[in-house]
Structure formats: structure tokens, C-alpha cells
N, C-alpha and C positions, 0 to 999 in steps of 0.2 A: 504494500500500500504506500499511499505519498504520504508526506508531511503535510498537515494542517496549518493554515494559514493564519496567524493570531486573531479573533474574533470574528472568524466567521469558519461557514462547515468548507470551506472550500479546500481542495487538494494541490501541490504544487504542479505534482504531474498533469494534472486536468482542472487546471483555474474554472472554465465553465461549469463545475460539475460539485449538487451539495448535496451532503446528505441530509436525511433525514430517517425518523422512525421509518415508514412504509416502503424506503426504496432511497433514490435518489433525487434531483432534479438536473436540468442541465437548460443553460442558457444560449439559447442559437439567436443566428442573423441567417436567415432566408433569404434565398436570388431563385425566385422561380426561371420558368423559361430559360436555361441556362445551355451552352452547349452542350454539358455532359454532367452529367449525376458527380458529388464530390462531397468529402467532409473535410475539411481543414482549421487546426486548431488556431485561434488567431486573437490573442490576448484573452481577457474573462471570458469571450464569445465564443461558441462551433460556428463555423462558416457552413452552410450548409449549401450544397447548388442541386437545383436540380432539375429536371427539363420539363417537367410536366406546369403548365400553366396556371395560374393565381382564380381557379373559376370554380366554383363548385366544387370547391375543396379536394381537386385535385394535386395544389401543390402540397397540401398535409398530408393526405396520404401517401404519395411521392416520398416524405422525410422520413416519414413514420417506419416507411419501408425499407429507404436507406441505412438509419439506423437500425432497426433489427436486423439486416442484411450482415451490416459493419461489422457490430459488436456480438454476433450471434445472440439474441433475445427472440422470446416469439415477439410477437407483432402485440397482441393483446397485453404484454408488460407497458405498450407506450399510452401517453395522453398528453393531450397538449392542452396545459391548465391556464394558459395567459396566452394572448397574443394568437389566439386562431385566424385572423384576417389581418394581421399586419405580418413584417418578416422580422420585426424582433416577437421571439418566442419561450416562454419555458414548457419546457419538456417533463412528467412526472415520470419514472420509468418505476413500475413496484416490484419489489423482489427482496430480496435481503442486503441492506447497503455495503456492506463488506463482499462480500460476491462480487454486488454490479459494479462495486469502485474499482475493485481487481480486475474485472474483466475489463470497462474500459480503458482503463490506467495502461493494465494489456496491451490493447489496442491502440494507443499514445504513445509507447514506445516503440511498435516499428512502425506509425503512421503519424507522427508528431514531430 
């Protein structure tokens, strides 16, 4: 696991990313329409890109899928509890926070 950032749940390896009781949360910046599907870590924020268009919630689903894709989750671990129609967004992922922080943290070091 990372280091803990002094008052807040945030982790050094994955600045976007907090926990809590139920899971996690993780802070994205959205680019619908984008050429190609992508997650990139980019200060407190996940970049997220990805090609499906801002319409009927097809760019959320798009993310939703990318990360469970990424970080192997099912799909049904995600929710997007702020920010569904804008592209800043938090992400609730539930599961066990030490699991989901290791596993994306995981994911951070050969993708970060």
C-alpha cells in the first residue's frame, strides 16, 4: 500500500484515490469523444478519455467500463456519486478498501 497523505485518506501512489468504510472513491476529469479510450494519472485527478460521446450517458458508461476493464473490478463495484453530467467526476468503487487501494496502486505502478 502507499503512504497516507497528512489529513486527508488520500494515497501517495494514487493522489486521486480515498478511502473510505465501503470501498474507495477516486477523483476523474473526463474528455468524452476522445480518439482512443485512456486512463492517465495527472496530479489529485484520473484523466480519463474516452470515445464514446457526452449523450445519454454514454460517456459514463464508456468510464465505468474503462475502469473495471483497467483495474480488473466487475463493472457493478462502480458509481458515479458526483459529477454525472459534467467531466469532473467522483467515482464510488465498493469492495474492501485495502484490496481496491492495492489493486489500483497495482495498477499505478506499471501504468503511472
Amino acid at each position: 500500500m502507499g503512504v497516507r497523505l497528512a489529513g486527508t485518506g488520500a494515497l501517495i501512489g494514487a493522489p486521486f484515490l480515498r478511502r473510505h468504510r465501503d470501498g474507495v472513491t477516486a477523483e476523474l476529469r473526463v474528455q468524452p469523444r476522445a480518439r482512443r479510450n485512456a486512463l492517465e494519472p495527472s496530479g489529485v485527478v484520473l484523466k480519463v478519455a474516452v470515445t464514446a460521446p457526452a449523450e445519454a450517458g454514454k460517456a459514463n458508461d464508456a468510464v465505468i467500463a474503462l475502469l473495471a476493464k483497467s483495474w480488473r473490478l466487475p463493472r457493478s463495484a462502480f458509481t458515479i456519486i458526483k459529477g454525472a453530467a459534467a467531466r469532473a467526476k467522483t467515482v464510488s468503487v465498493a469492495g474492501e478498501p485495502a484490496m481496491l487501494a492495492g489493486r489500483i496502486e497495482e495498477w499505478m505502478s506499471t501504468h503511472g
